[in-house]
N, C-alpha and C positions, 0 to 999 in steps of 0.2 A: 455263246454259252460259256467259256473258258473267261470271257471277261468277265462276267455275271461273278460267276463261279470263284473267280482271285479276289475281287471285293468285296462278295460276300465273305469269305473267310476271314480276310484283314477286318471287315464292319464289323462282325458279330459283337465281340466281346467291348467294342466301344457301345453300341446301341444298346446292350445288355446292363450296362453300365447309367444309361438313362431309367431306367425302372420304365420303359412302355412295352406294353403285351408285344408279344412278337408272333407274328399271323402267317405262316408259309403257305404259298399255294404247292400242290405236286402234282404234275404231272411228266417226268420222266420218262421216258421209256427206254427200256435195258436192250441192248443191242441185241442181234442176233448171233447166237455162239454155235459158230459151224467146226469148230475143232478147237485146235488148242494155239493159239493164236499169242503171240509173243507180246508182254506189257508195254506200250509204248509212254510216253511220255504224258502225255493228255492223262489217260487210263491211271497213270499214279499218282497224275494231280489229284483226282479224281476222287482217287482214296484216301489221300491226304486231307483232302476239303471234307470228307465223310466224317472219319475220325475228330477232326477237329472239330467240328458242327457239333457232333454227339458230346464230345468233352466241354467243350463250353455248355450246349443250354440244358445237359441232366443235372447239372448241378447252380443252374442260372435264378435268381431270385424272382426273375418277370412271368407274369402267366403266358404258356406260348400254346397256343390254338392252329392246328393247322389242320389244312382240306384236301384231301384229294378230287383234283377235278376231271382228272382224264385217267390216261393207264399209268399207274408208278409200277411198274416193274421193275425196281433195278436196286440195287444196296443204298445209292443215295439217297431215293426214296424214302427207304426206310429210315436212313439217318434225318431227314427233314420231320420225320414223320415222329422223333422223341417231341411228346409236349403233353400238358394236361390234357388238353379236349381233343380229337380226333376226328374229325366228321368225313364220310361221302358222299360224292354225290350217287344219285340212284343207280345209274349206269357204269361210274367209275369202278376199276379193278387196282386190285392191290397185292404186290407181292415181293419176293427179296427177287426174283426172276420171271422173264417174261416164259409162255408157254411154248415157246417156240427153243426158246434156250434153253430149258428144262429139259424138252423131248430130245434138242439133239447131245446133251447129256447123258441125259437116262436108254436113250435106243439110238443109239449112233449107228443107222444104215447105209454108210458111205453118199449121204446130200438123200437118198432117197424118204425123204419125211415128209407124211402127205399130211392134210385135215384131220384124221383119225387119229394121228399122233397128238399133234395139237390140242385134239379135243380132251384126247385121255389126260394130258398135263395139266390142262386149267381145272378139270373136273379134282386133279388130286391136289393140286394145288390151292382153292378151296380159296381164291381171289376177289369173289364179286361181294360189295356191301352188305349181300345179307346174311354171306358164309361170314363174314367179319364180323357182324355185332354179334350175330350168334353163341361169336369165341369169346365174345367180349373186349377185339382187339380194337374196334373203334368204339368211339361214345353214341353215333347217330347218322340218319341217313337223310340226306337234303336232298328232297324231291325235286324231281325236274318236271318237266313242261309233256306232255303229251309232243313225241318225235326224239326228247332229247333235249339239253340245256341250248343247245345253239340255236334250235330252233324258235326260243322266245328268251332272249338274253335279258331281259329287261328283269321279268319274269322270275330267271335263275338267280338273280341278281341281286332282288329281292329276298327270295330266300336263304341267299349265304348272308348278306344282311345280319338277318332274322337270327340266324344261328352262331354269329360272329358275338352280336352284342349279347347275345342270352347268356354266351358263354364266357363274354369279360364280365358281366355284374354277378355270373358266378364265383369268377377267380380272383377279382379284385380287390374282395375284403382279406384274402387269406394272408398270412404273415409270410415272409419269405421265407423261414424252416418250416412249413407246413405244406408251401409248395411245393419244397425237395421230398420235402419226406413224403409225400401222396404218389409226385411221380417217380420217387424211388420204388415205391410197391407195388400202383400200376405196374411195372413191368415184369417185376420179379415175380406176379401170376401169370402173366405170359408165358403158354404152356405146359402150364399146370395141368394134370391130367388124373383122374384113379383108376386104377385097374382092377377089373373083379378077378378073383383065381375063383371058377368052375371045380367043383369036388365030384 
């Protein structure tokens, strides 16, 4: 991962520099946060590689399309996760923390956190693909196979396919300031909210 992780930061802004889509997979998972746990070295590459991913492709001329396939719970997730098109798969979750990390956050019972913790954090955390299109924070949900994607790969395969290319001959005619500027906006609704005031 840490190798991965050092050449992709060093690749980006060269591959970026080719004008071809750039397609992330995510599936991350953010570690378990049992206290307060001192930054090691890894941990600020870590954010180092975030931030710099984020800097180069919100402002990258290539259309980048990326999927969550598993759990991304973690901030680099989400940095992988800046791009025009967004997709999950059915069962995939998505989020800045995983619910385990969350609950020993939010209810720190000295290690005593059962299931019911857990449940209560993913429930507010608001992570699985259909909480997400709902917000409008992905674009689409890529069906899996009756069991799960692993259970007929071919299958799932298939259909990221299917939604990989729909979504490059969507992006492909746009001009490179119309891509900044769409995924400048996309984000900046992120969040967005109204409030009624009750009289």
């Amino acid at each position: 991962m840490g190798l991965r992780r050092t050449v992709s930061r060093h690749s980006v802004p060269s591959i970026l520099k080719l004008y071809f889509p750039l397609l992330s997979k995510l599936k991350p998972y953010c570690a378990f946060v049992s206290g307060f746990v001192p930054v090691t070295s890894t941990q600020f590459s870590s954010f180092i590689f975030s931030s710099t991913f984020v800097t180069e492709v919100s402002s990258s001329a290539v259309p980048i399309i990326s999927i969550v396939i598993g759990e991304g719970g973690s901030g680099g997730a989400l940095a992988l996760g800046v791009a025009d098109r967004l997709y999950m798969l059915e069962h995939a979750v998505y989020s800045v923390i995983s619910p385990e990390g969350c609950a020993a956050i939010l209810w720190k019972k000295n290690g005593d956190l059962g299931t019911a913790d857990f449940s209560k954090a993913a429930e507010a955390l608001k992570l699985t693909a259909q909480d997400l299109l709902k917000f409008k924070i992905i674009d689409g949900i890529i069906p899996e196979p009756l069991g799960g994607a692993h259970r007929e790969p071919e299958t799932t395969g298939k259909n990221l396919t299917e939604y990989i290319l729909s979504a490059v001959n969507e992006l492909k005619d746009k001009t490179s300031n119309k891509l900044i500027e769409e995924r400048y906006r996309r984000f900046r609704k992120i969040g967005s909210f109204k409030e009624e005031i009750k009289e």
